[in-house]
C-alpha positions, 0 to 999 in steps of 0.5 A: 742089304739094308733100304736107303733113302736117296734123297733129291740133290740134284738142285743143291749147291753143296754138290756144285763143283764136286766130280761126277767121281766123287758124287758116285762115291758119296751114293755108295757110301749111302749104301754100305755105311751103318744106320747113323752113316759111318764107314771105313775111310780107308781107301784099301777097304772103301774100293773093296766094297764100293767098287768091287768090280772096278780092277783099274781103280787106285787107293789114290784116286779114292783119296781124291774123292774123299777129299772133295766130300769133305771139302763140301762138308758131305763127310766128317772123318775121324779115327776112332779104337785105331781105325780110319772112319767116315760119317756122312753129314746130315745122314738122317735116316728114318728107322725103327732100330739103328744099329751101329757098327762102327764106333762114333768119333772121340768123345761123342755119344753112341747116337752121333750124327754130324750135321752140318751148321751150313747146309742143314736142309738138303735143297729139292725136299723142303724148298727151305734153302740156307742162306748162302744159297738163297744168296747165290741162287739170286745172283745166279738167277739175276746173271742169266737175266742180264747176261753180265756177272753179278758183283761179288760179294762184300766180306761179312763181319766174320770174314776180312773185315771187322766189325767197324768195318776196317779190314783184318789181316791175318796172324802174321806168325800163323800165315808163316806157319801155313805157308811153310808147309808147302814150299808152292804156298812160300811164293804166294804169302798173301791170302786170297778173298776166298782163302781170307774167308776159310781163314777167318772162319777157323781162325780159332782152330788155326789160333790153338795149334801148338808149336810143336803141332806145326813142326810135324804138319811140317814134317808130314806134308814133306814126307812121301806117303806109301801107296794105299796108306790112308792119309791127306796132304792138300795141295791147296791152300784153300782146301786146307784152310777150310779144314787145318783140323783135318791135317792135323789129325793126320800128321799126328797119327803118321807122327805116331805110327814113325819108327823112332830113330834108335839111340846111338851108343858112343864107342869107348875109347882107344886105349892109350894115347889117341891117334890123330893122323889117319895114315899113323891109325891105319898102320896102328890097325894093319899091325897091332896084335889081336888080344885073344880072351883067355 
């Protein structure tokens, strides 16, 4: 088993709000991915080698938490020669050879590492935090002082108001197709503050869906997946406004794997006249001579 180096999150908020479950998980992974941080993303396979004494555990709860990590950008997953992959963010292994055995996602080169344009310094090892959480820190700080919530934030430039200061609003014809994945998302048309911001953040993502793309993320967010088949159906908005890509990578490669309907062959016609009265072709069956080929 190779050394790994665990490095202090405990103050770090991009663990803030993740289960106890899951921040398990992500230390196992640590532990069993290869030099540049990849992984089975198969919850068949990640249950059997991280939690090989745990009889009572289920592909489904795995799922649960492999969607929490990649919520908090901890992980990116991706498919790759026909198999379910992960790699851990900001992995950063200091090592004199690295070995992969894992390919790297689509694209990308032999040494990809993903790195994570929000949290690029892990908290608690350099003391130089990001600005989002240097931000929540010091409303964190001044709430405890004063005993009263901080105000909440003004959306930036990026998110639910523009440049000149007017507010946005979504694509009309994108926010349908988003909430007609989930019939629970149909009763709320309207974005929350912070599903506003997920929006906006990826709205050149949601911008480049194709319309036929929106039918089988459709298609597939309805479908009932069998057990321990890997796959993401978010029950949240949020969750998967923060990551459409996420789904859609999913949805084609259920789409791919469907058996296609087989072709229906039309029956050849009756000879003779065609028999409407249903009572008159039942006779016509009970009574007509069978033809033996000679």
């Amino acid at each position: 088993m190779p050394n790994r180096l665990l490095r202090d999150w405990t103050d770090s908020l991009r663990f803030d709000g993740i289960s106890a479950e899951a921040e398990r998980l992500f230390t196992r992974l640590i532990m069993k991915a290869d030099d540049y941080g990849r992984f089975h993303c198969d919850p068949r396979l990640i249950k059997a080698n991280c939690f090989p004494l745990h009889d009572d555990l289920t592909a489904a709860q795995v799922t649960a938490w492999l969607d929490e990590l990649a919520t908090r950008q901890l992980i990116l997953r991706y498919e790759a020669e026909g198999r379910h992959l992960l790699a851990i963010v900001n992995y950063g292994q200091r090592l004199k050879q690295s070995r992969a055995k894992f390919p790297p996602p689509p694209g990308q080169a032999a040494d990809f590492l993903p790195v994570s344009d929000h949290f690029r310094e892990l908290p608690g090892t350099s003391g130089h935090f990001p600005l989002e959480e240097k931000q929540k820190r010091r409303e964190l700080e001044a709430e405890a002082r004063s005993g009263t919530p901080p105000a909440p934030p003004e959306p930036s430039s990026g998110g639910a108001r523009a440049a000149g200061g007017s507010r946005r609003s979504p694509n009309p014809a994108i926010l349908a197709n988003i909430n007609s994945l989930r019939d629970a998302w149909a009763t709320m048309p309207e974005l929350c503050h912070s599903e506003l911001q997920a929006y906006f953040a990826n709205e050149a993502a949601l911008e480049s869906i194709r319309p036929e793309t929106w039918t089988i993320c459709g298609e597939y967010m309805r479908a009932t997946l069998r057990t321990g088949d890997p796959g993401w159906q978010p029950r949240s908005r949020l969750k998967y406004l923060e990551a459409p890509g996420d789904l859609v990578s999913h949805a084609q490669a259920w789409a791919s794997k469907r058996p296609k309907p087989r072709p229906v062959t039309p029956r050849p016609p009756l000879s003779g006249d065609v028999i409407e009265d249903p009572a008159e072709a039942l006779h016509f069956f009970r009574t007509a001579p069978i033809k033996v080929p000679a």
